[in-house]
C-alpha positions as CSV (number, residue, x, y, z in Angstrom):
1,X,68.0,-11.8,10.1
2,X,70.5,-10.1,7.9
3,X,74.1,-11.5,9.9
4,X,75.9,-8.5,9.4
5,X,75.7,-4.9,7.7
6,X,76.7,-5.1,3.9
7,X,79.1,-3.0,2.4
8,X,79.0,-2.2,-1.3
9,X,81.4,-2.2,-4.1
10,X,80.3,1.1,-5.9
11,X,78.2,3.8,-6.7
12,X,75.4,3.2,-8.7
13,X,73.3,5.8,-11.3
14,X,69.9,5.2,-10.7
15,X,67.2,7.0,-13.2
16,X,63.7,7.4,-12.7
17,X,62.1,6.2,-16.1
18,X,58.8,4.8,-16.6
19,X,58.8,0.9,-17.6
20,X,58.0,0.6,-21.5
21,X,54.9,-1.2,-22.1
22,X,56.4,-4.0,-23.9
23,X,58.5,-4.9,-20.4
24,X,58.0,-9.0,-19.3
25,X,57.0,-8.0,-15.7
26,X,57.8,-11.0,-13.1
27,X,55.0,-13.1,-13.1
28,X,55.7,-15.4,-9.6
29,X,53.2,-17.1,-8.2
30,X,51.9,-16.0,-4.6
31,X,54.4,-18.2,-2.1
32,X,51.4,-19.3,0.2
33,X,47.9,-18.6,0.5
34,X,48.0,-16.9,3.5
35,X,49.9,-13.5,2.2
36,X,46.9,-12.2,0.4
37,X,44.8,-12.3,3.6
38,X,47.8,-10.6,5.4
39,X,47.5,-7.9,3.2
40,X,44.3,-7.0,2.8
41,X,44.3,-7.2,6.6
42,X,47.1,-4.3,6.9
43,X,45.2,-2.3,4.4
44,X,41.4,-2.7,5.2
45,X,42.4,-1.2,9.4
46,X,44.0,1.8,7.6
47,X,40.9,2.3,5.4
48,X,38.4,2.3,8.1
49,X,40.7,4.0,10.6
50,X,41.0,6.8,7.4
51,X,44.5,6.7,7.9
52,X,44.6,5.9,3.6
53,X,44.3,9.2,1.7
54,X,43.1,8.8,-1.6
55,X,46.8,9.7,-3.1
56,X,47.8,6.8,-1.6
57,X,48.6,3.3,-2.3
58,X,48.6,0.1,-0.9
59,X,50.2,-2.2,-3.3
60,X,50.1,-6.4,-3.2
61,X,53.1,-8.1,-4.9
62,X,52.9,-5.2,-7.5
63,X,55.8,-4.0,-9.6
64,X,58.1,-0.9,-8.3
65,X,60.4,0.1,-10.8
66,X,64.1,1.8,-11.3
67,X,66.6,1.8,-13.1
68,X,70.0,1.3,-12.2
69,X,72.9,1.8,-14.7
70,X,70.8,1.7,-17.3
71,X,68.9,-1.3,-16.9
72,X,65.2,-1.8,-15.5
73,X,65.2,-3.3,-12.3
74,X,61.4,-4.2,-10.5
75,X,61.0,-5.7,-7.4
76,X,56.9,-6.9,-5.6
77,X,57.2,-6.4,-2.0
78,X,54.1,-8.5,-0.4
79,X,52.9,-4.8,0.6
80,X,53.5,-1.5,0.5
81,X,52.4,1.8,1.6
82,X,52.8,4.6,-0.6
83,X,51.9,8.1,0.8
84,X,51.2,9.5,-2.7
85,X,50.8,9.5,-6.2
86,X,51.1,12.2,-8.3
87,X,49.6,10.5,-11.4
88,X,46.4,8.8,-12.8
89,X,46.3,5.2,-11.2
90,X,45.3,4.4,-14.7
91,X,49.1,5.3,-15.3
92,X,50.1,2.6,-12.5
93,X,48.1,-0.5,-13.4
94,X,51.3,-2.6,-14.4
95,X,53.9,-1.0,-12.1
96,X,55.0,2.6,-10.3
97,X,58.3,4.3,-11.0
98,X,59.1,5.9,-7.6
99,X,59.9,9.9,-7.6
100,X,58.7,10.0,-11.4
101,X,55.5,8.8,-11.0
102,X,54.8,9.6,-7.1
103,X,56.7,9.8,-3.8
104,X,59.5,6.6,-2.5
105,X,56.9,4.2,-0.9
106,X,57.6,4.8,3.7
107,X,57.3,0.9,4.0
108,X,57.4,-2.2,2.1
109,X,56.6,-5.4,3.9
110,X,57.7,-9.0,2.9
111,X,56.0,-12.3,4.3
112,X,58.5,-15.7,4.5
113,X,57.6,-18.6,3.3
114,X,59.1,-22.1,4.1
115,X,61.4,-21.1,0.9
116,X,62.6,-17.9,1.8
117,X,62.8,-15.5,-1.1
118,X,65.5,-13.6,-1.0
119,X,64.1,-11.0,1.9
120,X,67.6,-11.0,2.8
121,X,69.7,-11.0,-0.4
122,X,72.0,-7.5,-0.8
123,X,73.0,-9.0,-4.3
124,X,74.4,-6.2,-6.4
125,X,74.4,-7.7,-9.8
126,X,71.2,-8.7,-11.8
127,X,68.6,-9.2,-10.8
128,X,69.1,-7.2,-7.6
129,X,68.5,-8.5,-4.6
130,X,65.5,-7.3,-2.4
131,X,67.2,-6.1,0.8
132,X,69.6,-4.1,-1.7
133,X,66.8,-2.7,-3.8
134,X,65.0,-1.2,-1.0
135,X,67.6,0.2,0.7
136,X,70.6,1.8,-1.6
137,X,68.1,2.3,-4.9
138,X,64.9,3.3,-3.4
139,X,66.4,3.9,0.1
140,X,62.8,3.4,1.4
141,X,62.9,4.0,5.5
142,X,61.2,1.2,6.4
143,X,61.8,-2.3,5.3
144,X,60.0,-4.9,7.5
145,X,60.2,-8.8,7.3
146,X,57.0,-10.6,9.2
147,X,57.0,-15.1,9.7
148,X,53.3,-15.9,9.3
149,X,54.3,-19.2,11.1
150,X,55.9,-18.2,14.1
151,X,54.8,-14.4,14.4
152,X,58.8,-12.6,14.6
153,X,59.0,-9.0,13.0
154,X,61.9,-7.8,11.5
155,X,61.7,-3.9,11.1
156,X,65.0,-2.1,9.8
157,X,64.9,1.2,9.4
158,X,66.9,3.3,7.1
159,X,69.9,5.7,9.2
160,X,71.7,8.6,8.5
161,X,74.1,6.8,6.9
162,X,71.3,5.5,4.3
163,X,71.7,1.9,5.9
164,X,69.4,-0.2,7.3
165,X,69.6,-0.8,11.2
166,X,67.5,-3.2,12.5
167,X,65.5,-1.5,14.8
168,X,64.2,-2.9,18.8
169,X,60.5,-3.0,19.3
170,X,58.8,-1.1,22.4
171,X,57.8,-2.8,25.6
172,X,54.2,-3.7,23.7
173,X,56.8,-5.3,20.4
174,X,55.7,-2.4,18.3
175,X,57.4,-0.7,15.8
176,X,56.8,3.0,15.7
177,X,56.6,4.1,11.9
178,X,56.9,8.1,12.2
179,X,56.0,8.6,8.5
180,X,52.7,7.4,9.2
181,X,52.1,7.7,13.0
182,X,51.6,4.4,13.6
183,X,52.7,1.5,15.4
184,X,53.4,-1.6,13.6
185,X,53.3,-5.3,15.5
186,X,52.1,-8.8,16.0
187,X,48.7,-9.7,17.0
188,X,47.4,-13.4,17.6
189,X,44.0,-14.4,16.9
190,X,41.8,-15.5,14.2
191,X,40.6,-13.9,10.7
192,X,39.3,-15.4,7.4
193,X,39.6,-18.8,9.3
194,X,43.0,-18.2,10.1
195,X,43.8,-18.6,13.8
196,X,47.6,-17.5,13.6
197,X,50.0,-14.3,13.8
198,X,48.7,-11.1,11.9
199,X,50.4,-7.8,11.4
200,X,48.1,-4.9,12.9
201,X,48.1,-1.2,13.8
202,X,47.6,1.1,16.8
203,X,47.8,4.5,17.0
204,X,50.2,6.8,19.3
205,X,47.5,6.6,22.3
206,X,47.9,2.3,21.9
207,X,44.5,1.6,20.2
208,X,44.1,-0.6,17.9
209,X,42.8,0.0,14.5
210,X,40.2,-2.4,14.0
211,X,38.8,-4.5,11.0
212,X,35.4,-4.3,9.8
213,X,34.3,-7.0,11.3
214,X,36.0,-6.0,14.7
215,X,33.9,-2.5,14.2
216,X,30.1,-4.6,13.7
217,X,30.8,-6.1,16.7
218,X,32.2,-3.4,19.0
219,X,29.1,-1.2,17.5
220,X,26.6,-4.3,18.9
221,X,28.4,-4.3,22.2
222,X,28.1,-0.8,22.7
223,X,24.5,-0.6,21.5
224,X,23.5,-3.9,24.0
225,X,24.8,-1.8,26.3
226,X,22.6,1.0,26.0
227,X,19.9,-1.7,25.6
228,X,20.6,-2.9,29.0
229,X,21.4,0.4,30.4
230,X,17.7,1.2,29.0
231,X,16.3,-1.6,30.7
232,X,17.9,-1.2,33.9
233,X,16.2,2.8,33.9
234,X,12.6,1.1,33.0
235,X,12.8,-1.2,35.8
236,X,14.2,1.5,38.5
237,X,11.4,3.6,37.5
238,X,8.9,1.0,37.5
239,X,10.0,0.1,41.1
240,X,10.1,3.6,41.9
241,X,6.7,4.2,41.0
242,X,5.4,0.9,43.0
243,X,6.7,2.4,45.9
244,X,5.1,5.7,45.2
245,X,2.1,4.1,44.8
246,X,2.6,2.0,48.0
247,X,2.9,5.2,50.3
248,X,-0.5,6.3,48.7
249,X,1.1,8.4,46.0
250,X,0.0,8.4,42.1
251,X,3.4,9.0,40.8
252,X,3.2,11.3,37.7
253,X,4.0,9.5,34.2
């Protein structure tokens, strides 16, 4: 957790160009193997929910670019939501220039590792550090830091003051994201043969926004419960019609 709220030394220019093609992106390896599995999770609920419009993106340690003072500056959150592009994606394969190429992403995740990567850094000077970037050059609104390992949520949200302020989760520990009406939190169970802390959705009524996987099995339930429900009619009618026939009755089929 970020110990106290930074104050900066000046004003910066930042530009919105697009990254020549000739640019050396960061090439860092993933920190663990579990943040590619967090990802996907975070993105494949929105999907099936249809909460994911087709203009927007969903981004996995991928480049987003400014430039400040005249020098390009890229930072990979673990994920991000994007509500829109307003280009090709064949114009964003290597990296996305907010407000040139599309809108400010409306959250950017990170996931620690045992080496902490800077979530916290509000270094000024190159390279930038992350908690900087995201909130004076993109001033993103929602800047969240997740521990895989023992399942805390940090969600700091930008104010009117276009700081972050590290926001209290509701009674559940959900975060309430307005740009996307969503809630963001912790749930514990198991996925891809992980049996750990996972981030998740629900909706304003509390539901949760379910996997794939979550939605095959809810879809059996609810069909061996019209199986049963079927079978429980057969055998009241059958009894039904015993007794008719009992009291000297042909019952009519």
């Amino acid at each position: 957790m970020l110990a106290a709220t930074p104050t900066y030394s000046r004003p910066y220019q930042v530009t919105w160009e697009k990254l020549p093609d000739d640019f050396v992106l960061p090439d860092d390896p993933v920190d663990n193997i579990n943040q590619p599995a967090l990802a996907a999770a975070l993105t494949e609920s929105l999907q099936l929910a249809g909460k994911l419009p087709e203009t927007a993106l969903t981004p996995t340690n991928y480049g987003i670019c400014a430039t400040i003072n005249g020098k390009f500056a890229v930072k990979a959150p673990d994920w991000a939501y994007i509500p829109q592009i307003g280009v090709d994606r064949s114009e964003i394969i290597r990296s996305y220039t907010p407000r040139l190429q599309g809108e400010i992403p409306t959250l950017v995740l990170e996931f620690l590792s045992d080496a902490e990567g800077g979530e916290y850094s509000v270094k000024e000077t190159f390279p930038v550090g992350k908690f900087f970037y995201y909130e004076q050059i993109l001033q993103i609104p929602n800047y969240g830091i997740f521990h895989p390992d023992t399942g805390a949520l940090e969600l700091y949200r930008l104010n009117d003051q276009k700081k972050y302020k590290l926001e209290t989760a509701n009674n559940q520990g959900r975060f309430w994201i307005p740009e996307m009406q969503l809630f963001l939190g912790v749930w514990q169970g198991e996925r891809e043969n992980r049996d750990s802390y996972w981030l998740r959705w629900w909706d304003e009524q509390g539901n949760l926004l379910l996997w794939g996987r979550e939605q095959v099995a809810q879809e059996h339930q609810r069909a061996e419960a019209e199986r049963q429900r079927a079978e429980a009619e057969r055998q009241r009618a059958e009894r039904l019609a015993a007794q008719l026939r009992a009291a000297g009755i042909e019952p009519e089929v």
